[in-house]
C-alpha atoms as one frame of an Amber mdcrd trajectory, in Angstrom:
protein
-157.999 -60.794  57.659-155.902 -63.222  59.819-152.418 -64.022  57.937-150.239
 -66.863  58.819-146.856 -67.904  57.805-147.832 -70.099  54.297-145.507 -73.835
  54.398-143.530 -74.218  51.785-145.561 -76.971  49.863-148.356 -74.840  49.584
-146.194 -72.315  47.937-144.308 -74.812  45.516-148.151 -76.129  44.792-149.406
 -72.621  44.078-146.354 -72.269  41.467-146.946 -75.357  39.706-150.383 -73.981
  39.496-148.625 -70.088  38.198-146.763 -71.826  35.719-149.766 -73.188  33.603
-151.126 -69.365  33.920-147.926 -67.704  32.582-147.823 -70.262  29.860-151.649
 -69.271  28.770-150.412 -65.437  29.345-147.026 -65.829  27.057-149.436 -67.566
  24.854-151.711 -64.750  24.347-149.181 -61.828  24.595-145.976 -62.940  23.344
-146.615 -66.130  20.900-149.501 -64.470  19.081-147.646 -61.020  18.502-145.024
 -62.619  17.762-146.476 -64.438  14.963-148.437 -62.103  13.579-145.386 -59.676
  13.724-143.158 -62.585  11.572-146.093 -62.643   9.026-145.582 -59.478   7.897
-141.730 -59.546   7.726-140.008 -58.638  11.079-138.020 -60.626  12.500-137.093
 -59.512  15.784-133.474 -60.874  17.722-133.583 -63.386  20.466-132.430 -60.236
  22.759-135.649 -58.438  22.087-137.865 -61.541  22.458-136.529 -62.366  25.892
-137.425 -58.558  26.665-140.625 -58.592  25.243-141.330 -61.776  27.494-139.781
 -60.093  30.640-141.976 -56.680  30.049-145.243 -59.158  29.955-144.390 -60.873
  32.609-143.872 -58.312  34.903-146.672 -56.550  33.823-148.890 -59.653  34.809
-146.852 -59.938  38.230-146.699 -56.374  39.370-150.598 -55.622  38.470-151.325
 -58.639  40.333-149.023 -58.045  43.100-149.930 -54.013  43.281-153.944 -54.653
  43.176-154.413 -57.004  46.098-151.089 -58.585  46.473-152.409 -61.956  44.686
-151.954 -63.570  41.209-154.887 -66.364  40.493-152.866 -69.251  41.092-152.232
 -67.237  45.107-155.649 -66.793  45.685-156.694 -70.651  44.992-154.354 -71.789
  47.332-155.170 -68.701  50.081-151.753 -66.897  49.314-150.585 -62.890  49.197
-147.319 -61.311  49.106-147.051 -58.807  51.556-144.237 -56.335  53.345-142.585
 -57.645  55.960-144.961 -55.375  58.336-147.851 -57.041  56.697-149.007 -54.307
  54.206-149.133 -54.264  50.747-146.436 -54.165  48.731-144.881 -50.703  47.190
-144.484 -50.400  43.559-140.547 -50.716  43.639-141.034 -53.361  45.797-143.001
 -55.982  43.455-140.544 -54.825  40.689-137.438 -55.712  43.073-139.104 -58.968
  43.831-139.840 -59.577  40.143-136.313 -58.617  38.890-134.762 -60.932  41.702
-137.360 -63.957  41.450-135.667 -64.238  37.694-132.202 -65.437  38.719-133.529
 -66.741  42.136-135.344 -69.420  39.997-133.186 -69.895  36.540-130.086 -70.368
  38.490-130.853 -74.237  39.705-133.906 -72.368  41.850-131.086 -71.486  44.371
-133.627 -68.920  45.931-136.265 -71.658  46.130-133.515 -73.901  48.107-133.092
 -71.116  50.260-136.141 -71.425  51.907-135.296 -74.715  53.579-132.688 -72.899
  54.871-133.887 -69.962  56.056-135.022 -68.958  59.544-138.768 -68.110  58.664
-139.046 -70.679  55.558-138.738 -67.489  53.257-137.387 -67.427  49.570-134.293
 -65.589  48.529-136.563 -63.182  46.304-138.693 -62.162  48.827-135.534 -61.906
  51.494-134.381 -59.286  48.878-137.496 -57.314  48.189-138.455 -56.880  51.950
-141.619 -59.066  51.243-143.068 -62.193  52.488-145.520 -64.877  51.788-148.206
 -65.536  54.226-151.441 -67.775  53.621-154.694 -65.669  54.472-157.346 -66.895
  56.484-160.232 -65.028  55.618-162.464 -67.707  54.249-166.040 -67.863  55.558
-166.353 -71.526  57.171-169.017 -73.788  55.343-171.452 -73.959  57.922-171.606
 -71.230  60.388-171.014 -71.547  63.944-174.850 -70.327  64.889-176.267 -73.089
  61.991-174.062 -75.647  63.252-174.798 -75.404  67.005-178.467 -75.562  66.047
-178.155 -78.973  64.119-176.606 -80.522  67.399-179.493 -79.736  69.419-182.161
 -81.504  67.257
């Protein structure tokens, strides 16, 4: 596996494309229970909602992140979060990056800013966690190299 650094569009792209997968995962896990919970009477406070969304969440992020370092949206778009050495990520480490990506996006997505400031294009989050972003060249080309050269000769 060859990584390189991944540009920053290709990592705003491949979280346009994560947001339309946590929507279909909130769907499933937290509108559904919800309702079904409010049909029989309970009612639970805003407080516990936004918990019950944060404990999905990071159950969908830190699987994803802890088995293979990639999320579906991440490997479309040839993406992994790795350590900073370039190995997988420790379990406190994807829950650091989690807990930190919250604020690092809700507050004006100050820690997605910070990547056009900082030195290796990283985001706040990952500066935090010890992790990085890097776009994975792995991919088998469409025609192989001994294939190709044999068309030319023809």
């Amino acid at each position: 596996m060859i990584q390189d650094s991944s540009s920053l569009g290709r990592r705003l792209g491949a979280m346009l494309y994560e947001s339309l997968v946590v929507f279909a995962i909130l769907l499933a896990f937290f509108l559904f229970p919800q309702t079904i919970l409010q049909g029989f009477g309970f009612h639970p406070a805003g407080r516990l909602q936004w918990l019950h969304v944060f404990l999905v969440l990071l159950a969908y992020f830190g699987w994803c992140w802890l088995h293979g370092g990639q999320t579906l949206p991440m490997k479309t778009w040839k993406l992994r979060v790795v350590d900073t050495a370039g190995g997988p990520l420790r379990p406190l480490q994807a829950v650091l990056r989690y807990m930190a990506a919250w604020p690092s996006l809700l507050l004006f997505g100050i820690g997605i800013w910070w990547a056009l400031f900082d030195r290796e294009g990283q985001f706040l989050h990952d500066r935090i966690a010890g992790t990085r972003i890097v776009r994975v060249l792995d991919s088998a080309p469409l025609d192989p190299p001994d294939q190709h050269a044999g068309r030319q000769k023809k």
